[in-house]
C-alpha positions in Angstrom: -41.7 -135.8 -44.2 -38.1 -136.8 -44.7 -35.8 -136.3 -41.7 -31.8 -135.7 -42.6 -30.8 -137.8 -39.4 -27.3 -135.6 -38.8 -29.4 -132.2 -39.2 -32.4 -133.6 -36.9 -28.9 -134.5 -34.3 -27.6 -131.3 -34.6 -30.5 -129.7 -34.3 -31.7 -131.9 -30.9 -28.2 -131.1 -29.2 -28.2 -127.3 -29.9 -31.9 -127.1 -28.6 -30.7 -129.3 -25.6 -27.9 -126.9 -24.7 -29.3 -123.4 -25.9 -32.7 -124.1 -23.5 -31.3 -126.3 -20.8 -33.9 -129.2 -21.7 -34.2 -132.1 -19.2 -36.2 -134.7 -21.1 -36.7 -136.1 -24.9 -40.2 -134.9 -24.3 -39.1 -131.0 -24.0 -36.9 -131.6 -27.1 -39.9 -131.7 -29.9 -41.0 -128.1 -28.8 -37.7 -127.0 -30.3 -37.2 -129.2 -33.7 -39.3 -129.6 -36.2 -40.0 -133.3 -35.5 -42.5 -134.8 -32.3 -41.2 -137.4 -29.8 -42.0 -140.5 -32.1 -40.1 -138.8 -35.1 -36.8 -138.6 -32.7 -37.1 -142.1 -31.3 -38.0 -143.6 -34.8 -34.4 -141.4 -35.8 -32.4 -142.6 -32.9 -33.6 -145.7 -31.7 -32.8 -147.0 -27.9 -29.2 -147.6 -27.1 -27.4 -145.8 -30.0 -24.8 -143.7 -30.0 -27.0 -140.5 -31.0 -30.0 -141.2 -28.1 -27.2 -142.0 -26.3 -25.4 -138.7 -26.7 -28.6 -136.7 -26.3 -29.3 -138.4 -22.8 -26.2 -137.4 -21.9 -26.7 -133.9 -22.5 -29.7 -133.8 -20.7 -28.5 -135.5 -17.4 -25.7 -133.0 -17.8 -28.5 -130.4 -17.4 -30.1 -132.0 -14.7 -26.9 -132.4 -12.8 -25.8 -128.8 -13.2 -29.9 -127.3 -12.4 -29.8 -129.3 -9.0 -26.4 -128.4 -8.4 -27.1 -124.7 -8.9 -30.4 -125.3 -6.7 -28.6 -126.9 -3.8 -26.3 -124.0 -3.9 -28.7 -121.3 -3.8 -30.5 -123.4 -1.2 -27.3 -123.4 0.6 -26.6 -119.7 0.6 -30.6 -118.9 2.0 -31.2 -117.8 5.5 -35.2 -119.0 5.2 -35.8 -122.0 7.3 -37.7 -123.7 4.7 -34.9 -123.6 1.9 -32.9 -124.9 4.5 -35.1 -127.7 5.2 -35.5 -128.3 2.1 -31.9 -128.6 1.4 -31.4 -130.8 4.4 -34.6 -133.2 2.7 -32.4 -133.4 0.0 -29.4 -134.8 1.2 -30.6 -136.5 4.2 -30.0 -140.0 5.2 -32.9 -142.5 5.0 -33.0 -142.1 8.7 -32.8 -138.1 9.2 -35.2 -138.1 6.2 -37.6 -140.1 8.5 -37.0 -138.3 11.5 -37.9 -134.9 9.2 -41.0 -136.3 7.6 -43.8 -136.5 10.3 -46.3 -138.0 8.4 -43.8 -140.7 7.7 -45.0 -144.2 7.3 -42.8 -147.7 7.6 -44.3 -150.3 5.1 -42.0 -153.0 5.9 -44.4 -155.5 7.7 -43.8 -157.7 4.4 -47.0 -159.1 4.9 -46.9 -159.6 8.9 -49.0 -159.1 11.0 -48.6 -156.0 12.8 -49.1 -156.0 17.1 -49.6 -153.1 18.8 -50.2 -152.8 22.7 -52.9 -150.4 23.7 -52.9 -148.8 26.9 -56.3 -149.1 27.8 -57.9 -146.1 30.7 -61.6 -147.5 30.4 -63.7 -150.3 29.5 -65.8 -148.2 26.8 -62.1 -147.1 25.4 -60.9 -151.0 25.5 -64.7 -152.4 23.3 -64.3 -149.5 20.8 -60.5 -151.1 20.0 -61.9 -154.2 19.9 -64.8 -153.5 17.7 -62.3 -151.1 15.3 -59.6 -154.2 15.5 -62.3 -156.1 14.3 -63.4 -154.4 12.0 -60.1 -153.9 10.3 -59.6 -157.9 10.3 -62.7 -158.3 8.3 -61.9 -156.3 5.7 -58.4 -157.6 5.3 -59.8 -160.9 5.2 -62.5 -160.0 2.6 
């Protein structure tokens, strides 16, 4: 099928703005043409994709925006927390997640001192220790 290419625009950009769309992807459910079609149309880095990533992000901007502000406004703990998740430091952010892990051992090895109440305690460390060595090794 034969695609006018200022039509098939039009068309993307009023889809974009009448259903607050955040992704090429959600724009084929609203033209007449898939995701290939609109790609093939408005190749990377032209003016036209260009212009309809724009109008996208703009979406995206203003549908966090308006979620941070209802967030904002909410007296439930978790909204709040949820909030606070979202515009957290790095550090706050790892001081609120409790399952947080820190993968910067680049490679090191990582020491950890055990405190040690019994002997039995102290050979199932070593045995687990050792374990864990022979698999990284393997």
């Amino acid at each position: 099928m034969a695609y006018d290419k200022e039509k098939l625009l039009e068309q993307c950009i009023d889809a974009i703005k009448k259903n607050n769309l955040f992704s090429v992807e959600d724009i084929q459910h609203f033209v007449p043409a898939c995701k290939s079609t609109i790609y093939k149309h408005f190749p990377d880095n032209s003016d036209e994709l260009n212009t309809l990533k724009g109008l996208l992000e703009a979406n995206r901007v203003k549908t966090k925006s308006a979620i941070r502000a209802k967030l904002f406004k909410s007296n439930k703990a978790s909204e709040l927390l949820a909030l606070y998740r979202l515009i957290a430091t790095p550090e706050e952010h790892q001081k609120l997640n409790q399952s947080y892990v820190d993968h910067t051992s680049k490679g090191q090895s990582i020491k950890s001192e055990f405190i040690v109440s019994t002997k039995e305690q102290a050979e199932e460390i070593n045995d687990f220790l050792e374990d864990v060595k022979k698999d990284a090794d393997k």
